[in-house]
LUMLUM-504724 format. One record per residue: residue in one letter; x, y, z of N, C-alpha, C in turn. Coordinates in steps of 0.001 Angstrom, whole numbers, plus 500000, padded with zeros to 6 digits. Example, Ala and Ser with C-alpha at 12.3 -4.5 7.8 and 13.67 -1.06 7.14 Angstrom:
REM LUMLUM-504724
a513190494310507800512300495500507800513200496700507800
s512850497750507080513670498940507140512900500030507870
***
This chain:
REM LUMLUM-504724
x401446522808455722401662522044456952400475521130457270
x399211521419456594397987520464456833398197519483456245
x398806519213455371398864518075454439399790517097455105
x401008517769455528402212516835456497401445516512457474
x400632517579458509399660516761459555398722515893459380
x397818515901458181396876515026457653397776513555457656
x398922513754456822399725512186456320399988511831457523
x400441512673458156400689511856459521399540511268459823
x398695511932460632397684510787460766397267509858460141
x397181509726458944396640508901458070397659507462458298
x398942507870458424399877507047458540400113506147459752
x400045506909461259399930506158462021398405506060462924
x397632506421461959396418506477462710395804506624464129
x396306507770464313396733508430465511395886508639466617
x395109508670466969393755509322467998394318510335469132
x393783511403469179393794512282470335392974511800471482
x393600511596472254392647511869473682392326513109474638
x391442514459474470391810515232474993390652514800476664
x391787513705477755390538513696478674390347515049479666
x391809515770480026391645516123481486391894517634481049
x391580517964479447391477519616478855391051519116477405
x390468520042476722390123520538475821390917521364474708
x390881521106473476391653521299472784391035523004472731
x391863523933473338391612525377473243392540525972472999
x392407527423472111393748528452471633394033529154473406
x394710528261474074395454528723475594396501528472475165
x397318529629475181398878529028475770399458528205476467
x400291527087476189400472525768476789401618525185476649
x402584524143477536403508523674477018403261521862477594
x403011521690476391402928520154476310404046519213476918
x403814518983477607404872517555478340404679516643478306
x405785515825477342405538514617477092406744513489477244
x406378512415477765407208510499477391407811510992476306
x409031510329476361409798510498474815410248508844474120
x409956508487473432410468507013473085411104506677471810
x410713507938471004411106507980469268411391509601469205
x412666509617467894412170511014467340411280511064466252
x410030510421466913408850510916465829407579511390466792
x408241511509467680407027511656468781406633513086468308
x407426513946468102406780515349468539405721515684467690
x406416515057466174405800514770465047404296514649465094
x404295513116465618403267512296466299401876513560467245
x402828514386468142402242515014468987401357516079468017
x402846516719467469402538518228466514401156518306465996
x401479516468464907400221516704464103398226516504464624
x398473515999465735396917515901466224396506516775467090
x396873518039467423396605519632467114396107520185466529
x394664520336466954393864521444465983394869522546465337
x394437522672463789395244523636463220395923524980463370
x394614525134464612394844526849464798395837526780466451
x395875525796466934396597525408467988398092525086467262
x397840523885466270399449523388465690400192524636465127
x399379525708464580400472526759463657400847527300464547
x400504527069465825400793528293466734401432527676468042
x402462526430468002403320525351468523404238525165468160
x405455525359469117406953525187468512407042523679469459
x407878523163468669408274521991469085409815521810469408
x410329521335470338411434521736470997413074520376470853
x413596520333470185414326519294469944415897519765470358
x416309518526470481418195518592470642418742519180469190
x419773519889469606420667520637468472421635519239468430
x421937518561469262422998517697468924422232516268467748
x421122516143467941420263515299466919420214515556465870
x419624517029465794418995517734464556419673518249463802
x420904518550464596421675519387463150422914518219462695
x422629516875463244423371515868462002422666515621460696
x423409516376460270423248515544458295422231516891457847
x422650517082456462421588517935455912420316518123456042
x419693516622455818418434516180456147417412516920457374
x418133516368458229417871516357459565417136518006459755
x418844518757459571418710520261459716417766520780458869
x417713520484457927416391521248457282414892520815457141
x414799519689457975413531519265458430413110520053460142
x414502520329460500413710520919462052413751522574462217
x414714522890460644414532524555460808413608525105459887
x413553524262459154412680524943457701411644524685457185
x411204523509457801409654522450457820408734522527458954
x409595522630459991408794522345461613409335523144462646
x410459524243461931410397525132462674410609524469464264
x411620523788464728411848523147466281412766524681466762
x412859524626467891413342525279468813414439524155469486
x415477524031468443416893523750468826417682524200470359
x417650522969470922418425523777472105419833522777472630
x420757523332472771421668522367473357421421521833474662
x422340520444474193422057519393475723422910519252476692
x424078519546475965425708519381476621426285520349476974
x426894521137476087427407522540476286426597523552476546
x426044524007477783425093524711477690425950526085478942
x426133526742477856426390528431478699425567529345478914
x425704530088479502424794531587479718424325532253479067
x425547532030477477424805532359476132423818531493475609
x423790529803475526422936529948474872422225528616476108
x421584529403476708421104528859477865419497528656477263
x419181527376477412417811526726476742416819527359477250
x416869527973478377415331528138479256415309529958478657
x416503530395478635416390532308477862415653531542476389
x416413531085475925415540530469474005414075530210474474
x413994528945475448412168528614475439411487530459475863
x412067530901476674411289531947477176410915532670476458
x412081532588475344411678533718474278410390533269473203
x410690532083473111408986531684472425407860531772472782
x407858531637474311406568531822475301406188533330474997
x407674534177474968406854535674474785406704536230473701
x406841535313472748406117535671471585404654534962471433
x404175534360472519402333534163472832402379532205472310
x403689531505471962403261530682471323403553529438472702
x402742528277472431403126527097472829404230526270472592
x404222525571473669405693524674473249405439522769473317
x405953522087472547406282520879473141407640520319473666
x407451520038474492408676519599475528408749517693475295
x410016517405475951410198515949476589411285516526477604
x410562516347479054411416516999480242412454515727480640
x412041514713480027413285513124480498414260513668479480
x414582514584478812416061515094478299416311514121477528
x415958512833476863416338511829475964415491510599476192
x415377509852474730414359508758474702414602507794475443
x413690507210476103413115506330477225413044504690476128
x414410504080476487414263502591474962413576501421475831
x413116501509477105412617500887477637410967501215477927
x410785502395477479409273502986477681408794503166478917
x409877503102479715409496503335481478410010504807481359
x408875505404481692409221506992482137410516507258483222
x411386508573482579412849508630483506412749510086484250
x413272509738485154413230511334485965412879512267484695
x412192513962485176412520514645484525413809515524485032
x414259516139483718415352517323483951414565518450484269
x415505519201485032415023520593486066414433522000484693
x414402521545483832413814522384482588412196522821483276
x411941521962483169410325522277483038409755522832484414
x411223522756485400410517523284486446410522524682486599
x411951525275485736412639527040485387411305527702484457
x410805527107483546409953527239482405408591527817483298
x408197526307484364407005526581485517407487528258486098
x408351527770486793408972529648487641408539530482486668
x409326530629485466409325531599485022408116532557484676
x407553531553483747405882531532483450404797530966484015
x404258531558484994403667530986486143402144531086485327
x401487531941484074400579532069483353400359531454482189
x401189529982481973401102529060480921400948527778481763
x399641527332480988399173525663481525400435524634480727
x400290523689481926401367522712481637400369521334481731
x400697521216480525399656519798480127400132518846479853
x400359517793481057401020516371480846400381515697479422
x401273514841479001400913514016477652401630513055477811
x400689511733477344401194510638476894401174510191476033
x402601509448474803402498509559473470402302508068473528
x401792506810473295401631505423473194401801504816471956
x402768504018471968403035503629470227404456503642469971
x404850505535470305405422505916468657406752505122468673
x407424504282469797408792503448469777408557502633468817
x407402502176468660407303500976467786407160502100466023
x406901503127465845406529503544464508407979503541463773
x409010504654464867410424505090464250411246504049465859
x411489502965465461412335502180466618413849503134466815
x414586502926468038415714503003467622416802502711466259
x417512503473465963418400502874464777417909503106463215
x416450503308462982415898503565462220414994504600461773
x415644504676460377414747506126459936414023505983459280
x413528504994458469412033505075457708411265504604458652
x409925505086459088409079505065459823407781503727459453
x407177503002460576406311501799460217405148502675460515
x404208502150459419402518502468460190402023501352460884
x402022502029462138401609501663463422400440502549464210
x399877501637464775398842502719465719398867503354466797
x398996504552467131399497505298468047398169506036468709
x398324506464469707397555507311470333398528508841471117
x397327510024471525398519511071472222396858511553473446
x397372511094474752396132511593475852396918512661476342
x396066513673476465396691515078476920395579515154478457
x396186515232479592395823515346481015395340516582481392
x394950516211482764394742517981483458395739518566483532
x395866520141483141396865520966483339397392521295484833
x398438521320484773399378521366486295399686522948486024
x400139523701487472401124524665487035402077524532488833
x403194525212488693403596525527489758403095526178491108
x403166525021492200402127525302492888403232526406494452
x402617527089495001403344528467496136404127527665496955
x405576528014496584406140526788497810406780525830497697
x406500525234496229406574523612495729408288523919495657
x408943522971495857410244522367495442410077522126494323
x411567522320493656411942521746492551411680520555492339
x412513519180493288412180518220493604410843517339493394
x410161518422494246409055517747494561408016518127493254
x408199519436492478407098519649491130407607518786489998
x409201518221490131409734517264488957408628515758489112
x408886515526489992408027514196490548406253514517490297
x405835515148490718404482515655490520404424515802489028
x404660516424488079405177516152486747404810515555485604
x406105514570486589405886513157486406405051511891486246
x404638512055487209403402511067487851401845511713487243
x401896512906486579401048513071485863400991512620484591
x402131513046484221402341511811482687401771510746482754
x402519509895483458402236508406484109401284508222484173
x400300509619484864398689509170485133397876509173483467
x398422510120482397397546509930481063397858508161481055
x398901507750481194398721506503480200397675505750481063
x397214505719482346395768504971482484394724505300482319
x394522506568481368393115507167481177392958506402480288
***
């Protein structure tokens, strides 16, 4: 997996920004802008090693499991945490799946806007990340901003351009005594928003 993270970087020459935390083995779930499916990629690989082996990355089942390809790049390479977007029942309810990764000690990467942003203007988030906050009130939630990666994998296309990208990871938020749903989606939010002016 060092070698896929190395190429990555090498490829889109990536830079971490860690301004508002430090790259530390804490349990964490990364929140991030979504603009490509190469972001997580993008994200995964500029993760200290002992942080990246120990990061699930969280993708649509309705994306990932088109075409052979696909499916065996997000179950058998990168290991994503498949969750449905549409049909979502009691059985296989996304936030029981994330929970269950959290309690196995590992990190997660998220995109709480539920689908890519083709305009690069950040979109509401979905009420995910706020059940995730409830639930696990002892995991830092670390806004991220991914810059670039629309332009690396555009819409419509699957071979990827080298392009220069960056990923700024913010101060950690958590659910604060009290907070609305509402009001911690927006807060969130606007933390994202705030990496891209660091």
């Amino acid at each position: 997996m060092n070698v896929i993270a190395n190429s990555l970087q090498l490829f889109t020459g990536v830079q971490a920004r860690w301004t508002g935390c430090a790259p530390e083995p804490t349990q964490r779930i990364y929140f991030a802008n979504h603009t490509s499916h190469f972001d997580f990629l993008v994200l995964w690989s500029v993760l200290p090693e002992k942080l990246r082996t120990n990061t699930t990355a969280v993708g649509a089942a309705d994306y990932w499991m088109k075409g052979s390809l696909r499916r065996w790049l997000a179950l058998e390479v990168f290991k994503v945490a498949l969750i449905e977007r549409e049909n979502v029942t009691r059985k296989n309810n996304p936030i029981t799946q994330l929970k269950a990764v959290l309690d196995q000690g590992r990190s997660l990467i998220i995109f709480p806007e539920g689908g890519r942003s083709f305009d690069c203007k950040l979109q509401e988030f979905k009420s995910g990340i706020y059940y995730l906050a409830k639930t696990r009130t002892d995991v830092e939630l670390v806004p991220t901003f991914l810059d670039n990666c629309n332009r690396v994998l555009p819409k419509g296309e699957f071979i990827p351009l080298p392009m220069l990208c960056s990923v700024t990871f913010g101060k950690p938020i958590k659910l604060e005594a009290q907070e609305t749903k509402d009001a911690f989606l927006e807060r969130a939010r606007l933390a994202v928003e705030e990496c891209a002016r660091l």
